[in-house]
KENU-78079 format. One record per atom (N, C-alpha, C): x, y, z. Coordinates in pm, whole numbers, plus 50000, padded with zeros to 5 digits. Example, Ala and Ser with C-alpha at 12.3 -4.5 7.8 and 13.67 -1.06 7.14 Angstrom:
KENU-78079
513194943150780/512304955050780/513204967050780/512854977550708/513674989450714/512905000350787/
***
This chain:
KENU-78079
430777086907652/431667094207738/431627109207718/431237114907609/430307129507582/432227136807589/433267134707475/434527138607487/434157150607390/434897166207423/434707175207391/435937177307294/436957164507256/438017168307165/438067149707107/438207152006975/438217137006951/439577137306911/440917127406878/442127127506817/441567116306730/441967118606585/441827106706482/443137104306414/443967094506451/445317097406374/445367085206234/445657090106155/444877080005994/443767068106064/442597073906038/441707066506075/441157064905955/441657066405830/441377059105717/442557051105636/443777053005683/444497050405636/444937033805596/444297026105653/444227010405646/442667004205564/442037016305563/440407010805506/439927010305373/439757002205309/438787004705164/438217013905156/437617020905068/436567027405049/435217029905068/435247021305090/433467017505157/433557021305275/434107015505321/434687016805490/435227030205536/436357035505474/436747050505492/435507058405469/434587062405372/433477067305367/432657066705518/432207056305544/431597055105658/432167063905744/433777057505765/433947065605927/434207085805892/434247090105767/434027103405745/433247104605747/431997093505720/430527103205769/430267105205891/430497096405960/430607092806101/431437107306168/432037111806120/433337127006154/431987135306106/431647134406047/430797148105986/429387146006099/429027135206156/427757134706224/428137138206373/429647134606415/430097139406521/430227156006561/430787160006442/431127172206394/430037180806403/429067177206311/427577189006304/426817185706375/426127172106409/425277170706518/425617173506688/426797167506739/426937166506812/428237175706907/428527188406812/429517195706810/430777190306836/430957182506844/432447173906882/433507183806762/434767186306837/435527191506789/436457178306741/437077175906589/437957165506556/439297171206510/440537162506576/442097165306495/441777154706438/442267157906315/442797147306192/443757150706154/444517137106185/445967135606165/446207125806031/446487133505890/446137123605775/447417125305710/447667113905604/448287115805496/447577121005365/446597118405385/445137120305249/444667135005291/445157140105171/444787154405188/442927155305085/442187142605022/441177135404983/440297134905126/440977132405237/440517129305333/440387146605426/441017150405453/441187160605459/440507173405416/440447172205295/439557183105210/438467178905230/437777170305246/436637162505298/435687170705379/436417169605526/436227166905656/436917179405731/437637186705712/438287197205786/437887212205737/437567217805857/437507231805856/439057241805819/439787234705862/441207240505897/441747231505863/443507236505811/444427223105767/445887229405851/446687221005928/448077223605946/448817215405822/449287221605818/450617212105704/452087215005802/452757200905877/453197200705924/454847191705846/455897199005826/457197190805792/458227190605891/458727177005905/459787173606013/459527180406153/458247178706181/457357183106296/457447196406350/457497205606240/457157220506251/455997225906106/455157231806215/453657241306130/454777247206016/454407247905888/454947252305781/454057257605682/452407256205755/451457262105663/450037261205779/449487268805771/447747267605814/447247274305770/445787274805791/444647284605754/442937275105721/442497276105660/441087274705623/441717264405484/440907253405507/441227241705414/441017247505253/439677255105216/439317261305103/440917269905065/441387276705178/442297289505097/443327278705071/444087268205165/444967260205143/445107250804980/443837246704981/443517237304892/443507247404755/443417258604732/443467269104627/444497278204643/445457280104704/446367289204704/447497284304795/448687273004737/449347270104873/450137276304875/450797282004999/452017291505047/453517285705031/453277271905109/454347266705117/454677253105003/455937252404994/456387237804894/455767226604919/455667225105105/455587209005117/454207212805112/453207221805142/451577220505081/451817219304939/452507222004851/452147220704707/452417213904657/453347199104703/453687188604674/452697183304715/452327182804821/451357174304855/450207175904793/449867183804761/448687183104655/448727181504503/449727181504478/450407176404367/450377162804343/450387156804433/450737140804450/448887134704453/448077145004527/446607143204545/446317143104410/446687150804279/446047148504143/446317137104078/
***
């Protein structure tokens, strides 16, 4: 169907490991080969750091953090990013 926006909302969130692997590679072949732009909508910030260029960190459905996954993942601004990665160790 050649879709120029994909939505993934926990599309690992029910899968083993074996299986979650796959469909992130599968995001990364969409992603670089085929320019497909992806939202990932995760609880796994594992998943996340992965696979994303960019991160929203969203609480009680307001943006409370963005930027570039690298600066997020090394410098968080906000509480609920630093819990949450807190909980990732």
């Amino acid at each position: 169907n050649e879709p120029a926006l994909i939505l993934a909302d926990e599309p690992t969130g029910a899968l083993d490991s074996q299986t979650s692997r796959t469909v992130m590679d599968l995001f990364h072949e969409m992603h670089n080969i085929y320019h497909k732009t992806i939202v990932l909508i995760t609880h796994s910030l594992a998943v996340a750091e992965l696979i994303c260029d960019n991160v929203v960190v969203i609480d009680e459905g307001k943006i409370v953090e963005e930027g570039k996954t690298e600066d997020i993942f090394a410098n968080p601004q906000s509480d609920v990013a630093r819990k949450l990665l807190e909980k990732r160790l």
